[in-house]
C-alpha positions in Angstrom: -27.0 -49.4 48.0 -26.0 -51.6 45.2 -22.5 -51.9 43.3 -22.7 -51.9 39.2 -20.4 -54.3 37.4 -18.4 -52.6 34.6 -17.0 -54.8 32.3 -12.9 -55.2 32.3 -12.5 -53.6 29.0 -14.7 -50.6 29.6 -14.7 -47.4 31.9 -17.1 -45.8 33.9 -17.3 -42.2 35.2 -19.9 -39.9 36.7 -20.1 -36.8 34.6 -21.4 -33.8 36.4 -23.2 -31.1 34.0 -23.0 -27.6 35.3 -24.3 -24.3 34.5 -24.1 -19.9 35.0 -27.2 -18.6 34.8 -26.2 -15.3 35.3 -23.0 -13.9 33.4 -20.6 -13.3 36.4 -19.3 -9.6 37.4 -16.4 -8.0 36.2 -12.9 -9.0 37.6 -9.8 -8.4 36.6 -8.1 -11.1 33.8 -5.9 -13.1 35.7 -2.4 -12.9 34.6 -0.8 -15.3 32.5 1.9 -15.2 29.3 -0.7 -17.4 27.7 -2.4 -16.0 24.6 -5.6 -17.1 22.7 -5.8 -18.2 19.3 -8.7 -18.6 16.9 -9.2 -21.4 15.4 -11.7 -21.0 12.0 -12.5 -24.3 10.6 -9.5 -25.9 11.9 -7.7 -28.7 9.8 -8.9 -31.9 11.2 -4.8 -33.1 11.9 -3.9 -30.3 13.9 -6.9 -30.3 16.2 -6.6 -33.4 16.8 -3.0 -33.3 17.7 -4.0 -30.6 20.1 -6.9 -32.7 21.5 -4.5 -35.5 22.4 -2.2 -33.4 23.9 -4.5 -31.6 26.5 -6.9 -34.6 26.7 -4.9 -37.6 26.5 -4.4 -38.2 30.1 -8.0 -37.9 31.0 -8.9 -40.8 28.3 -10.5 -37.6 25.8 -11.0 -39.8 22.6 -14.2 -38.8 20.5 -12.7 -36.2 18.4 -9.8 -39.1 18.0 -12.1 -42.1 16.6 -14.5 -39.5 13.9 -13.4 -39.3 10.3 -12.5 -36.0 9.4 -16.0 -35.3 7.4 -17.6 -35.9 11.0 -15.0 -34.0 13.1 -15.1 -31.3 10.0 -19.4 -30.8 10.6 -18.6 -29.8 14.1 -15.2 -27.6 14.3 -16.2 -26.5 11.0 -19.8 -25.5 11.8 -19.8 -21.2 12.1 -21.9 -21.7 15.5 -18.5 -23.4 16.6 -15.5 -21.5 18.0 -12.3 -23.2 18.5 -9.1 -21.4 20.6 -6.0 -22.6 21.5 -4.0 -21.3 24.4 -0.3 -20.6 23.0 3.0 -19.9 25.4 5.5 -17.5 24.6 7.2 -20.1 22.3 4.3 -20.8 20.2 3.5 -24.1 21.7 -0.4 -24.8 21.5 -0.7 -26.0 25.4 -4.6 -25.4 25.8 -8.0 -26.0 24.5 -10.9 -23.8 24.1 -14.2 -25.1 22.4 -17.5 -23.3 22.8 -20.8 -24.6 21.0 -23.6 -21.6 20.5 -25.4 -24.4 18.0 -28.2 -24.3 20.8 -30.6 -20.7 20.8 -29.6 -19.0 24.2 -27.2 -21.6 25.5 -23.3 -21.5 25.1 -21.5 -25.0 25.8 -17.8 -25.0 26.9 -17.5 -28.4 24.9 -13.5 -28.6 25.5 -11.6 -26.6 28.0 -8.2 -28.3 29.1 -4.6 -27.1 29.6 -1.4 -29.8 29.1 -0.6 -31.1 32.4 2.2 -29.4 33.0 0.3 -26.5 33.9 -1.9 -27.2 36.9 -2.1 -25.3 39.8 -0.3 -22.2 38.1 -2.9 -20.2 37.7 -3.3 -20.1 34.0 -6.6 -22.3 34.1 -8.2 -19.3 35.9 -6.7 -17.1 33.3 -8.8 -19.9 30.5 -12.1 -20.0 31.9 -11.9 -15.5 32.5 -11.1 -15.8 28.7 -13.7 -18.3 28.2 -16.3 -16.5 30.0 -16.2 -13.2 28.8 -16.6 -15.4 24.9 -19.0 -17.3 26.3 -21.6 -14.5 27.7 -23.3 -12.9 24.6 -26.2 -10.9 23.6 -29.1 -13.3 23.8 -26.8 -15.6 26.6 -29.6 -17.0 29.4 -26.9 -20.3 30.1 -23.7 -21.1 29.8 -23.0 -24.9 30.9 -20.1 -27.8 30.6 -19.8 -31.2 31.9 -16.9 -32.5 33.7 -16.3 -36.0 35.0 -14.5 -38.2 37.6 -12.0 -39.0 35.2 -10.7 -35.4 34.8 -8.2 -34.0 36.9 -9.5 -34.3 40.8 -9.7 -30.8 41.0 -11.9 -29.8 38.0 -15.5 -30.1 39.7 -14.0 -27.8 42.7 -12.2 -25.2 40.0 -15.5 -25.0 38.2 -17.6 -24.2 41.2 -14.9 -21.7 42.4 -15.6 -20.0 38.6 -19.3 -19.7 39.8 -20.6 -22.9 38.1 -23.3 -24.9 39.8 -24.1 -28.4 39.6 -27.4 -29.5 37.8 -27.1 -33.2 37.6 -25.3 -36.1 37.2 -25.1 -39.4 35.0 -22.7 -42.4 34.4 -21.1 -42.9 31.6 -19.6 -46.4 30.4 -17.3 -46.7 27.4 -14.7 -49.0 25.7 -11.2 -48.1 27.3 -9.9 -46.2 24.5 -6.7 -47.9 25.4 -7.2 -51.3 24.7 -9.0 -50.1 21.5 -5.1 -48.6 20.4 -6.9 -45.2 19.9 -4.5 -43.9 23.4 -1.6 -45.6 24.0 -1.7 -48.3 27.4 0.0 -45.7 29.8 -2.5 -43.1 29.0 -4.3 -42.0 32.3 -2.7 -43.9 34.8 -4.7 -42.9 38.0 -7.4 -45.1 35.7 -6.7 -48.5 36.2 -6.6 -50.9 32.7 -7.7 -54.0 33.8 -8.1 -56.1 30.8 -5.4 -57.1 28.6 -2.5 -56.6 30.9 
């Protein structure tokens, strides 16, 4: 068994990719006082300032670093469905993306709640929401990937959804951090260990 050096500036993680084969039965929408909110063609500003919000403290930063012609060719793209979760106040607190650019296949690219709302139920609420968008005429997979930088319960909630695991890779990237692109206190259960 051998140990991989990671350089002090970068991260690693093992992402975990996981699929549905088969569109799940019928269940009852778990309740929530969440609603869903399309998103057509979104204006690069405001999904951004909803990516940061739900992603920041799991170091999400690709949408953050692309320049808004990039960021523009994917939200923007027809085959590309963008939701935010709202509360009763009209705060945007979650993130829906799902990616049907691929014939048969349906990606959850993005699908995050702020925080604040773990372990209340509404993330079960999400992925019902997500699923029943998800599984379409011509569906044969829908899939995501989740890593050991998200929240320590993601892989489990996943599989409780009926998601199985495919296969794994590691991932090593620049700590966002150091790069200014998240600010330094940014995901604290990841350790920064350069420039500190």
């Amino acid at each position: 068994m051998g140990l991989t050096a990671v350089p002090a500036d970068h991260v690693a993680t093992v992402v975990t990719t996981l699929e549905m084969r088969e569109r799940p039965s019928l269940r009852p929408l778990p309740p929530s006082p969440l609603r869903l909110e399309g998103w057509r063609s979104p204006e690069p500003a405001r999904y951004r300032t909803l990516f940061r919000r739900v992603g920041e403290p799991w170091l999400w930063y690709s949408r953050l670093t692309m320049d808004d012609a990039a960021l523009l060719a994917i939200v923007g793209d027809e085959r590309v469905e963008v939701f935010a979760a709202v509360d009763r106040a009209g705060v945007e607190v979650g993130l829906l993306e799902i990616d049907l650019r691929r014939s048969g296949e349906t990606e959850l690219s993005y699908f995050g709640l702020v925080p604040e709302l773990a372990g209340q139920g509404h993330g079960r609420w999400l992925m019902a929401r997500a699923l029943g968008l998800a599984w379409r005429a011509g569906t044969e997979r829908v899939w995501l990937h989740t890593c050991t930088l998200d929240h320590r319960h993601a892989l489990g909630f996943y599989r409780a959804q009926g998601f199985a695991a495919t296969g794994r890779t590691l991932e090593t990237f620049p700590d966002p951090r150091l790069a200014g692109i998240l600010p330094r206190e940014a995901a604290p259960h990841v350790p920064l260990l350069a420039g500190t």
